[in-house]
PDB file with SEQRES, HELIX, SHEET and CRYST1 records, atoms N, CA, C and O in Angstrom:
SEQRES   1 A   69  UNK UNK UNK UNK UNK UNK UNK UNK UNK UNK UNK UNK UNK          
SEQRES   2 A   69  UNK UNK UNK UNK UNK UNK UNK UNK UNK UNK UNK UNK UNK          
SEQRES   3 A   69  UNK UNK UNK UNK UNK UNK UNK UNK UNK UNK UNK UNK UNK          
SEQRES   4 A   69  UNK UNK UNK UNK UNK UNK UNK UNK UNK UNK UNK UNK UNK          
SEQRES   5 A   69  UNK UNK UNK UNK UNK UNK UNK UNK UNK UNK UNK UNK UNK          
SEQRES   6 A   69  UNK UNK UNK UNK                                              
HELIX    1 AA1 UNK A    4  UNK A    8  1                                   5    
HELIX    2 AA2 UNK A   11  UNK A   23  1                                  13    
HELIX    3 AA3 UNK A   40  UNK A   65  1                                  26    
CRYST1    1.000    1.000    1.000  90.00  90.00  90.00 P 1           1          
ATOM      1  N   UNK A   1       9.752 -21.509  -6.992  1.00  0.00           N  
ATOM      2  CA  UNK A   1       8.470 -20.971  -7.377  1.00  0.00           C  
ATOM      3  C   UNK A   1       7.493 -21.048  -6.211  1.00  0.00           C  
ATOM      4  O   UNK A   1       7.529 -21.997  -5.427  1.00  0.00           O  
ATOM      5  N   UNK A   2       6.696 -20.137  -6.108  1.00  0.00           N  
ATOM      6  CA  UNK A   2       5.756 -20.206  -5.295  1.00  0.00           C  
ATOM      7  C   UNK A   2       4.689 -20.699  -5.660  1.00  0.00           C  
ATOM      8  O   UNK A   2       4.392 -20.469  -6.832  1.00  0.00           O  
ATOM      9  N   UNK A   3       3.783 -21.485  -4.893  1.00  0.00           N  
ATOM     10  CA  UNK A   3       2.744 -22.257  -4.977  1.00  0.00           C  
ATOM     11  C   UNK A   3       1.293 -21.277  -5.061  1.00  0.00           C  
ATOM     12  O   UNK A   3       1.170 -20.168  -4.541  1.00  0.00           O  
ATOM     13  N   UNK A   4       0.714 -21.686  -5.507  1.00  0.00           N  
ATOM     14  CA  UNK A   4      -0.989 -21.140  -6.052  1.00  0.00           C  
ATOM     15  C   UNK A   4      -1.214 -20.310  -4.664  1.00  0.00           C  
ATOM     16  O   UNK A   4      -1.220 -19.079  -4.652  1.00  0.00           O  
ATOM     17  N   UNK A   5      -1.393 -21.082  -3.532  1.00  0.00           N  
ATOM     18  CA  UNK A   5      -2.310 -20.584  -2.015  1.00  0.00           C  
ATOM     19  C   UNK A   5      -0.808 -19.623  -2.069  1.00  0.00           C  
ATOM     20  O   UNK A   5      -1.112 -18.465  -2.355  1.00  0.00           O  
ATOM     21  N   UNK A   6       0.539 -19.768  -1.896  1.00  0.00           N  
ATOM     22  CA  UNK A   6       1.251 -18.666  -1.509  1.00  0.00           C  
ATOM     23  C   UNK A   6       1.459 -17.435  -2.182  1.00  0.00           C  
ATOM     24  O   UNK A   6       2.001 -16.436  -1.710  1.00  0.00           O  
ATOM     25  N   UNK A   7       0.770 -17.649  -3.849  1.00  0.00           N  
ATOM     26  CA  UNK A   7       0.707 -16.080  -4.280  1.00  0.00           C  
ATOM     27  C   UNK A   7      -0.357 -15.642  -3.263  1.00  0.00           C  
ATOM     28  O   UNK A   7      -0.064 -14.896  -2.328  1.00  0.00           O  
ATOM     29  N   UNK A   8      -1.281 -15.995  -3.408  1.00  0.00           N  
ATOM     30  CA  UNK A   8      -2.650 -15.495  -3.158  1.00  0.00           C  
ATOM     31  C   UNK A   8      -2.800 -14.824  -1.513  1.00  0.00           C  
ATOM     32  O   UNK A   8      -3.697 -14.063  -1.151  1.00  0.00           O  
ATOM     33  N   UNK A   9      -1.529 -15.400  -0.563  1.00  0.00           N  
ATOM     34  CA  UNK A   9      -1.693 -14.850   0.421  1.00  0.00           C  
ATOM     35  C   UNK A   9      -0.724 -13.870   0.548  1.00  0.00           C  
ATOM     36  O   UNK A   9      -0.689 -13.171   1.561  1.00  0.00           O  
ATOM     37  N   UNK A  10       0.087 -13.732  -0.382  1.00  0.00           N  
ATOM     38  CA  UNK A  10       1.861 -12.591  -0.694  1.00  0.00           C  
ATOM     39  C   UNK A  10       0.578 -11.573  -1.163  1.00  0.00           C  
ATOM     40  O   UNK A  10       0.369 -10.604  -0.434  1.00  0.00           O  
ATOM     41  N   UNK A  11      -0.243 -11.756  -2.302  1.00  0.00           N  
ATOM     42  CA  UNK A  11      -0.980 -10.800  -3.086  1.00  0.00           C  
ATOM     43  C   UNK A  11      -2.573 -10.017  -1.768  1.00  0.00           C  
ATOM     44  O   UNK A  11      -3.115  -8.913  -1.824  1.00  0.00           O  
ATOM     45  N   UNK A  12      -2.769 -10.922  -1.004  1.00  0.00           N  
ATOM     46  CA  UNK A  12      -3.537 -10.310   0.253  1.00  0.00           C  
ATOM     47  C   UNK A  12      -2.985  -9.400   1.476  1.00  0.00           C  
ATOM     48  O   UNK A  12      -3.716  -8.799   2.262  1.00  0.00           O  
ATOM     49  N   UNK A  13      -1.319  -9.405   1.504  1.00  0.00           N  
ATOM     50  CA  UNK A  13      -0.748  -9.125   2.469  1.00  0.00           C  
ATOM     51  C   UNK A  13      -0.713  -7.358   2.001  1.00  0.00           C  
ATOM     52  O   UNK A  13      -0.898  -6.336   2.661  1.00  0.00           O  
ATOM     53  N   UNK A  14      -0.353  -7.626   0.411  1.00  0.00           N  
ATOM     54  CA  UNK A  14       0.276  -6.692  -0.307  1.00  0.00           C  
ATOM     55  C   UNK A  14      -1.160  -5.964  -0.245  1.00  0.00           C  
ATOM     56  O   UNK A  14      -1.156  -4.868   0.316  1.00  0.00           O  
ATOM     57  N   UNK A  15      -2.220  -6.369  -0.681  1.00  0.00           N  
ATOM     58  CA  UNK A  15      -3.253  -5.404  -0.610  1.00  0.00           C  
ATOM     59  C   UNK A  15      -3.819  -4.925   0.796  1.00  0.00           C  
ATOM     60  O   UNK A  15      -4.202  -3.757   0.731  1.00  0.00           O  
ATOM     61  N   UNK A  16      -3.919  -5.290   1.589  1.00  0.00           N  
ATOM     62  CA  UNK A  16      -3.804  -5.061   3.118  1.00  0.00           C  
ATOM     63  C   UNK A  16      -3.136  -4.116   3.911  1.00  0.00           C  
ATOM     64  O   UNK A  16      -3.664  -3.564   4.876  1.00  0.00           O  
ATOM     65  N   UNK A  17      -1.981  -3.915   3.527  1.00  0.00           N  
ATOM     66  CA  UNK A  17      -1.236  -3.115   3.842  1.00  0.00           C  
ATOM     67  C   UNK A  17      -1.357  -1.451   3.906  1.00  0.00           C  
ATOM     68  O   UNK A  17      -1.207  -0.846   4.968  1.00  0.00           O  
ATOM     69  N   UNK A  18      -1.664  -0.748   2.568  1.00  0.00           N  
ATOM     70  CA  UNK A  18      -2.730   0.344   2.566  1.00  0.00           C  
ATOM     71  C   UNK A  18      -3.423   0.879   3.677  1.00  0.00           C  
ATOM     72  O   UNK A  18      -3.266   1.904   4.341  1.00  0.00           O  
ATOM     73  N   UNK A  19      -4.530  -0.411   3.737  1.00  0.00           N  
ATOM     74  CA  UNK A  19      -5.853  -0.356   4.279  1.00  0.00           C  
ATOM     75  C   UNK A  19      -5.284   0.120   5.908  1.00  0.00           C  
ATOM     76  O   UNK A  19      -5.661   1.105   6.542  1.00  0.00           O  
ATOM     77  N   UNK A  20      -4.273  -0.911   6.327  1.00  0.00           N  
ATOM     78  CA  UNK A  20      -3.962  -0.359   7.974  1.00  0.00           C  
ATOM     79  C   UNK A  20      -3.293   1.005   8.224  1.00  0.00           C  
ATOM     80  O   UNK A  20      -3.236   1.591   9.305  1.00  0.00           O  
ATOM     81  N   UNK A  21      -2.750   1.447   6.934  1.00  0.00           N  
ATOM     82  CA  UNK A  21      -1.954   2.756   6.944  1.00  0.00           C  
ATOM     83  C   UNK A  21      -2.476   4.050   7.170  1.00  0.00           C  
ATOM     84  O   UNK A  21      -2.067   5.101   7.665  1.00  0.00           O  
ATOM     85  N   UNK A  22      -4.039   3.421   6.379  1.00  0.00           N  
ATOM     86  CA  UNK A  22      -4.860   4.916   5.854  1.00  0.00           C  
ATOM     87  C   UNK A  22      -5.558   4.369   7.134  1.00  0.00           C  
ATOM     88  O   UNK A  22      -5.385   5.182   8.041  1.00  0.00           O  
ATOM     89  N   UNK A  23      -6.398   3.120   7.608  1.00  0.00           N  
ATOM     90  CA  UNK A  23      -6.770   3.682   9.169  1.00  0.00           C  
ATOM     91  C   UNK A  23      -6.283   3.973  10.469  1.00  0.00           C  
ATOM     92  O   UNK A  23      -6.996   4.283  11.423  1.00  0.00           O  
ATOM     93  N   UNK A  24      -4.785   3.840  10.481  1.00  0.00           N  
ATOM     94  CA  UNK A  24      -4.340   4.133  11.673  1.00  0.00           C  
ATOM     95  C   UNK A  24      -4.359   5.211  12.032  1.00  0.00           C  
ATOM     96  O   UNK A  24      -3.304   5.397  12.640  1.00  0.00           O  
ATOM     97  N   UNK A  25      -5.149   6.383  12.026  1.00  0.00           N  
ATOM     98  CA  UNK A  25      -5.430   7.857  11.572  1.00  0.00           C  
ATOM     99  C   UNK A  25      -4.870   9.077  12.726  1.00  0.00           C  
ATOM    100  O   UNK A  25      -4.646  10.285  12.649  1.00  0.00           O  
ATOM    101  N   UNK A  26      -4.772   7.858  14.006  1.00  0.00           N  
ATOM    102  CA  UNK A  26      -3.976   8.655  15.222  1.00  0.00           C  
ATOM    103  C   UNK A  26      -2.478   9.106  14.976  1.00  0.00           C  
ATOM    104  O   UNK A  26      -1.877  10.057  15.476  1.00  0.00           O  
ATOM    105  N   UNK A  27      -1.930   7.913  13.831  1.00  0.00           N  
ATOM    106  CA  UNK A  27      -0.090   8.145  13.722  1.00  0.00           C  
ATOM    107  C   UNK A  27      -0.039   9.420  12.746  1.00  0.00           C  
ATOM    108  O   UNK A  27       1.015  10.031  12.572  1.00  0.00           O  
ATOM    109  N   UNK A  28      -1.581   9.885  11.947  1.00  0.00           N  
ATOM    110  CA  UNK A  28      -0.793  10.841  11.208  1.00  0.00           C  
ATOM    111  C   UNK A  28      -1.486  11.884  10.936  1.00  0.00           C  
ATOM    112  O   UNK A  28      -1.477  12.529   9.888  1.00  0.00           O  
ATOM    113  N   UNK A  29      -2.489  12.176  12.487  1.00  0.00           N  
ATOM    114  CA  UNK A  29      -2.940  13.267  12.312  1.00  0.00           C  
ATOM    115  C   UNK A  29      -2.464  14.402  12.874  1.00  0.00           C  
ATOM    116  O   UNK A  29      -3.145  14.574  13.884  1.00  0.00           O  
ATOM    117  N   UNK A  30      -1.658  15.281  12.772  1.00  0.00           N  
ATOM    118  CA  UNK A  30      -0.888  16.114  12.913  1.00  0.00           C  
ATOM    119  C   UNK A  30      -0.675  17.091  11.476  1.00  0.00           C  
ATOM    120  O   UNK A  30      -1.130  17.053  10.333  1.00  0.00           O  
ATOM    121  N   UNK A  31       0.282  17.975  12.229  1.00  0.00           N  
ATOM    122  CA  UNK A  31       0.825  19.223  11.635  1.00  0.00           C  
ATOM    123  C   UNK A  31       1.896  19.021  10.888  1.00  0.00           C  
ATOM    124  O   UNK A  31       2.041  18.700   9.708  1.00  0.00           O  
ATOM    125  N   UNK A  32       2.734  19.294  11.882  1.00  0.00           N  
ATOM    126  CA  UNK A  32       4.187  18.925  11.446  1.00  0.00           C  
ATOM    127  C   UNK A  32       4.711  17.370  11.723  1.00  0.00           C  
ATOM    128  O   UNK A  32       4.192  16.648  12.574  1.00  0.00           O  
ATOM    129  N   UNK A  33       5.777  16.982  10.905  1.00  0.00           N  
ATOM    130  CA  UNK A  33       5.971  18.165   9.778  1.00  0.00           C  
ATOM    131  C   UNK A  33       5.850  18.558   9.041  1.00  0.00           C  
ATOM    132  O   UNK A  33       5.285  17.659   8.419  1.00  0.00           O  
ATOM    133  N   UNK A  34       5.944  19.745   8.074  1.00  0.00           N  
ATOM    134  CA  UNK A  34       5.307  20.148   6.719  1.00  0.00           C  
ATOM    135  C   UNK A  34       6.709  20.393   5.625  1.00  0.00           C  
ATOM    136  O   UNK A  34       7.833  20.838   5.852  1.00  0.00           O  
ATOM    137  N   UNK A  35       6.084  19.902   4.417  1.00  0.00           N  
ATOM    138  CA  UNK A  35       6.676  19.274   3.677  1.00  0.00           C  
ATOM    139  C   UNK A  35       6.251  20.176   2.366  1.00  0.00           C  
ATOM    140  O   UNK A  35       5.181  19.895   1.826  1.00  0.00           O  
ATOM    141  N   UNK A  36       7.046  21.242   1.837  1.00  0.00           N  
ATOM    142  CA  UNK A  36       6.518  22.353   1.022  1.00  0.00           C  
ATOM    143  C   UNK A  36       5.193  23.042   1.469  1.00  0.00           C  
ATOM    144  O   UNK A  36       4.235  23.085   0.697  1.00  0.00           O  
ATOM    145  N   UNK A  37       5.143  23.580   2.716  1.00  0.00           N  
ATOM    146  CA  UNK A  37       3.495  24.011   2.784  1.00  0.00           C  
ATOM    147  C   UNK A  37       2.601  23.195   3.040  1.00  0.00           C  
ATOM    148  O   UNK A  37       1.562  23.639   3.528  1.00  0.00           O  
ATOM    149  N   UNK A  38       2.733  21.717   2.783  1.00  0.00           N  
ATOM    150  CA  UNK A  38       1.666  21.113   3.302  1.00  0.00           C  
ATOM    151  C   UNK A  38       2.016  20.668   4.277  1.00  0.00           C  
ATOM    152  O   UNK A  38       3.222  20.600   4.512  1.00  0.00           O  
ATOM    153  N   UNK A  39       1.116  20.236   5.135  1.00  0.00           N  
ATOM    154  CA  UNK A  39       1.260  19.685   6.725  1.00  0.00           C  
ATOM    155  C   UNK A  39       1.784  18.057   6.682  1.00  0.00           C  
ATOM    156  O   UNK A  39       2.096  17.819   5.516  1.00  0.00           O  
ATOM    157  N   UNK A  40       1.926  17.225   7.280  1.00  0.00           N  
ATOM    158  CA  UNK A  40       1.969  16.391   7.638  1.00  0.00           C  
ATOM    159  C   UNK A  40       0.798  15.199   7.388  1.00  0.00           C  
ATOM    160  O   UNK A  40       1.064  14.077   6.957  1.00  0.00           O  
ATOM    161  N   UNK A  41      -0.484  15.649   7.729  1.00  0.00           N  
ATOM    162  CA  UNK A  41      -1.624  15.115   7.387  1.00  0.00           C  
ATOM    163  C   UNK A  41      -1.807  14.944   5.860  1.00  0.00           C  
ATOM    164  O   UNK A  41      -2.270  13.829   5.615  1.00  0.00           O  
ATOM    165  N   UNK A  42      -1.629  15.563   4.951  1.00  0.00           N  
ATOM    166  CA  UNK A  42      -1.649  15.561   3.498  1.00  0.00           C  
ATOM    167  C   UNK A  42      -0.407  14.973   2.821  1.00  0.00           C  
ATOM    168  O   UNK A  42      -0.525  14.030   2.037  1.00  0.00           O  
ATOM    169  N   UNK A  43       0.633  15.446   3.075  1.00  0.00           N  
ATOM    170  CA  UNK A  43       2.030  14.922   2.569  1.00  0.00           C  
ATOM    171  C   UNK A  43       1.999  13.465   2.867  1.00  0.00           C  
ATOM    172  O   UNK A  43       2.560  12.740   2.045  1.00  0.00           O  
ATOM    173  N   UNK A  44       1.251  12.728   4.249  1.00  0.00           N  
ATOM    174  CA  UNK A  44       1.763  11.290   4.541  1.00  0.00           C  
ATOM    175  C   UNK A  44       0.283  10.644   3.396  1.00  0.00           C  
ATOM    176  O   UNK A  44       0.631   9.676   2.719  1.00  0.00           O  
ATOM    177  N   UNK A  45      -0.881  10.999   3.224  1.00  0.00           N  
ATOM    178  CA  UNK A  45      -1.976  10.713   2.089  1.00  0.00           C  
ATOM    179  C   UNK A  45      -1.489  10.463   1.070  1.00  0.00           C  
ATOM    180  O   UNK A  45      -1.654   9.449   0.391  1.00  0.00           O  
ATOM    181  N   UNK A  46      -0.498  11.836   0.753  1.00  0.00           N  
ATOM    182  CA  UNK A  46      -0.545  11.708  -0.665  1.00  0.00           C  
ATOM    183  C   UNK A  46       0.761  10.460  -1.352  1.00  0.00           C  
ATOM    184  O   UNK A  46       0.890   9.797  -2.382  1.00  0.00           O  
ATOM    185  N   UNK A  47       1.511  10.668  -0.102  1.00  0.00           N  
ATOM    186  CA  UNK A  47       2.952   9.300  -0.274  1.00  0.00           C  
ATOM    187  C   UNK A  47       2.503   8.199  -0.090  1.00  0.00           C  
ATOM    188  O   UNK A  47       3.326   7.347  -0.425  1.00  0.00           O  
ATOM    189  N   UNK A  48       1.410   7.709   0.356  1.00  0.00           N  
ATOM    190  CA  UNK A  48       0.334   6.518   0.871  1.00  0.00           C  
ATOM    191  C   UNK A  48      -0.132   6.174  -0.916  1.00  0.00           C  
ATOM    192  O   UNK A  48       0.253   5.112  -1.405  1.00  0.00           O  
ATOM    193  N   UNK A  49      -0.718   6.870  -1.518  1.00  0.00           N  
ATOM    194  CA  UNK A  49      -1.612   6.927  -2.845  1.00  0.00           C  
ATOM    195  C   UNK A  49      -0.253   6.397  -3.597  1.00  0.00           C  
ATOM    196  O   UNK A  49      -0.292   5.239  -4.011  1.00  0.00           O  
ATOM    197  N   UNK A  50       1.010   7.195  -3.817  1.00  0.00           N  
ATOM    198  CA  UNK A  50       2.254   6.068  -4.883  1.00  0.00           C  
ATOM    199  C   UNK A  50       2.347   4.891  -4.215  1.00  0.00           C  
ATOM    200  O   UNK A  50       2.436   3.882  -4.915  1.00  0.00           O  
ATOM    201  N   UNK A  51       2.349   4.726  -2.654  1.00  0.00           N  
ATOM    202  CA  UNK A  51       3.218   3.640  -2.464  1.00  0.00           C  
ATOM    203  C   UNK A  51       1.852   2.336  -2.479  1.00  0.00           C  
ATOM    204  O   UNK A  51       2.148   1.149  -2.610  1.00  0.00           O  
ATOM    205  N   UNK A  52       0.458   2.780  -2.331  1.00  0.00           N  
ATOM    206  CA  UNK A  52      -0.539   1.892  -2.503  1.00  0.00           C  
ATOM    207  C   UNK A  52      -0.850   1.729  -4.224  1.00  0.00           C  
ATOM    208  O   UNK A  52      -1.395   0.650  -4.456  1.00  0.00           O  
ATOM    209  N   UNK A  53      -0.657   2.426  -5.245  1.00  0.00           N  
ATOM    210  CA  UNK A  53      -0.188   1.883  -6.498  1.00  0.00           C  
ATOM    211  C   UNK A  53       0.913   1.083  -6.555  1.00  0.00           C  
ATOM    212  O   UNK A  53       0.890   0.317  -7.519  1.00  0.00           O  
ATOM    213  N   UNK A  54       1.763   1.009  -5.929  1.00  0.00           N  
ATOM    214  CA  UNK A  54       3.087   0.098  -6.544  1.00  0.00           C  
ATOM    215  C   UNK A  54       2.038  -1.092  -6.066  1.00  0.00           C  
ATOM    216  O   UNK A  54       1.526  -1.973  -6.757  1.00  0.00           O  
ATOM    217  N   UNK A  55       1.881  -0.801  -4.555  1.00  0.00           N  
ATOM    218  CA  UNK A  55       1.656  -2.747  -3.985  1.00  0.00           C  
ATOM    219  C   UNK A  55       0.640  -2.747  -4.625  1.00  0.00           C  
ATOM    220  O   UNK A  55       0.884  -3.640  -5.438  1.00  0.00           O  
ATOM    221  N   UNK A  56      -0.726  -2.244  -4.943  1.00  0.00           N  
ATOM    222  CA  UNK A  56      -1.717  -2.939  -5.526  1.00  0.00           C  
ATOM    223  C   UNK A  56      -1.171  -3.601  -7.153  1.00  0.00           C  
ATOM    224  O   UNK A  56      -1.452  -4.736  -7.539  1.00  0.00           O  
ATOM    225  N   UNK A  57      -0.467  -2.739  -7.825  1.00  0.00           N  
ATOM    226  CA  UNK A  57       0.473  -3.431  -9.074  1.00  0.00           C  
ATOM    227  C   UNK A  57       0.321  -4.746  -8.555  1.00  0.00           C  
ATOM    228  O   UNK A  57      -0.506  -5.615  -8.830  1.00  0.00           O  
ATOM    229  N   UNK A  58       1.490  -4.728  -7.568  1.00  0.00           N  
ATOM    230  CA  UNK A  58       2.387  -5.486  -7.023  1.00  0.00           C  
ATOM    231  C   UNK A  58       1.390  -6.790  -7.137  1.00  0.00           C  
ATOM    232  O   UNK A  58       1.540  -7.504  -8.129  1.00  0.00           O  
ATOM    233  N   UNK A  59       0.670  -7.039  -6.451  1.00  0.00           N  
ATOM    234  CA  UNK A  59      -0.233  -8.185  -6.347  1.00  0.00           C  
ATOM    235  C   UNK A  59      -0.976  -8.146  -7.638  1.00  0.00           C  
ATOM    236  O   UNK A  59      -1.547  -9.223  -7.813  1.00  0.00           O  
ATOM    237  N   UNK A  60      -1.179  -7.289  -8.614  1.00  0.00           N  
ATOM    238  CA  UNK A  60      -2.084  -7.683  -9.449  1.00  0.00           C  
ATOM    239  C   UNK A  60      -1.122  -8.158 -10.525  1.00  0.00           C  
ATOM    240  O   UNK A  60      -1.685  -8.427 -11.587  1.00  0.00           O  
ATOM    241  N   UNK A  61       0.197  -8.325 -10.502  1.00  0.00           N  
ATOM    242  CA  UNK A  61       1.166  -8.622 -11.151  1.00  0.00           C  
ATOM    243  C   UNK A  61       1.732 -10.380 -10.704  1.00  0.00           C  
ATOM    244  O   UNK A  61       2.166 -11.319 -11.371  1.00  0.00           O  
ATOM    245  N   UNK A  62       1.492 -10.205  -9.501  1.00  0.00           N  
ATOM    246  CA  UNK A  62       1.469 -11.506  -8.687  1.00  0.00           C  
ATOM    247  C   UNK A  62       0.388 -12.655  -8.797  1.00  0.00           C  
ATOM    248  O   UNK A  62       0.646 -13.851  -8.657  1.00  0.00           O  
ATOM    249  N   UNK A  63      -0.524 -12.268  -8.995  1.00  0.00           N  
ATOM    250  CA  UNK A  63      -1.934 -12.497  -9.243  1.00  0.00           C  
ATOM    251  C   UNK A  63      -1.783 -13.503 -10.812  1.00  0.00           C  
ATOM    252  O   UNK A  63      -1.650 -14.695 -11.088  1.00  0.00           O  
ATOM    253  N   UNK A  64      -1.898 -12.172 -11.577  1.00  0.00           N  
ATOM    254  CA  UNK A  64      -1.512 -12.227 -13.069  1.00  0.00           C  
ATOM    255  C   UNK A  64      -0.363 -13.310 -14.193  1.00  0.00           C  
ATOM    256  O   UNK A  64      -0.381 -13.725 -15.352  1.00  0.00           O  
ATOM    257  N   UNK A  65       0.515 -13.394 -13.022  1.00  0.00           N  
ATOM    258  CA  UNK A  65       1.623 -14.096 -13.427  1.00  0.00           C  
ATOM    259  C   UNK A  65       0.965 -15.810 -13.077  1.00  0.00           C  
ATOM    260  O   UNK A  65       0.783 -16.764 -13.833  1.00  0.00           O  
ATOM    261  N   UNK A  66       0.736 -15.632 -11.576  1.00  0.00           N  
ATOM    262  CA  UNK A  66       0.041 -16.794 -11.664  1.00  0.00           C  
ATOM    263  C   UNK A  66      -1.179 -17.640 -12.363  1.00  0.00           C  
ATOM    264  O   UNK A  66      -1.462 -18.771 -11.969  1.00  0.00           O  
ATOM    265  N   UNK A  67      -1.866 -17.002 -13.418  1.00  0.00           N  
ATOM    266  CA  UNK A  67      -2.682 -17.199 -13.707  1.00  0.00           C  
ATOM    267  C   UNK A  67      -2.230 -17.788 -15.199  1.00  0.00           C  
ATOM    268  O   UNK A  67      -2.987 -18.554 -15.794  1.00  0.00           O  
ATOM    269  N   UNK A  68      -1.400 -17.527 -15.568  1.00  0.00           N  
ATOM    270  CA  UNK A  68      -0.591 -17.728 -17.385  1.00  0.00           C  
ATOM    271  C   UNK A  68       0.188 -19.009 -16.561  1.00  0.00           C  
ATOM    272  O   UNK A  68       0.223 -19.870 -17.440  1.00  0.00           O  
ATOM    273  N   UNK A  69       0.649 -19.434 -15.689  1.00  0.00           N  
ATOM    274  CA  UNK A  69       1.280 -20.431 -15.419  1.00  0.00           C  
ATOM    275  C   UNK A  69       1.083 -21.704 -15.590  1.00  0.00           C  
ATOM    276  O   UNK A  69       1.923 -22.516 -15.201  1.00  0.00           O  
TER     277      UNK A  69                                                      
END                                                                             
């Protein structure tokens, strides 16, 4: 089992993660490639938005669990 301080920093890592994705804005401003018509710039946003729902879950599930314990 993980300890109180080690959810809390698994559940900061997890929310963090996002945040450097959506500002690293040089890796994904571009064209190609395009992905049904959309460019590159939109297609990597919009795969950013599922995969920043799972991890924010992710930690609020992490979070959550620890808290009933």
């Amino acid at each position: 089992m993980l300890s109180m301080n080690n959810k809390y920093v698994i559940a900061g890592i997890l929310l963090i993660i996002p945040f450097i994705a959506y500002f690293a804005i040089p890796t994904y401003n571009r064209i190609n490639p395009q992905i049904g018509g959309l460019t590159f710039f939109y297609w990597y946003q919009t795969l950013w938005l599922a995969i920043s729902a799972v991890l924010f879950g992710t930690a609020a599930y992490i979070l959550d669990k620890g808290a009933k314990e």
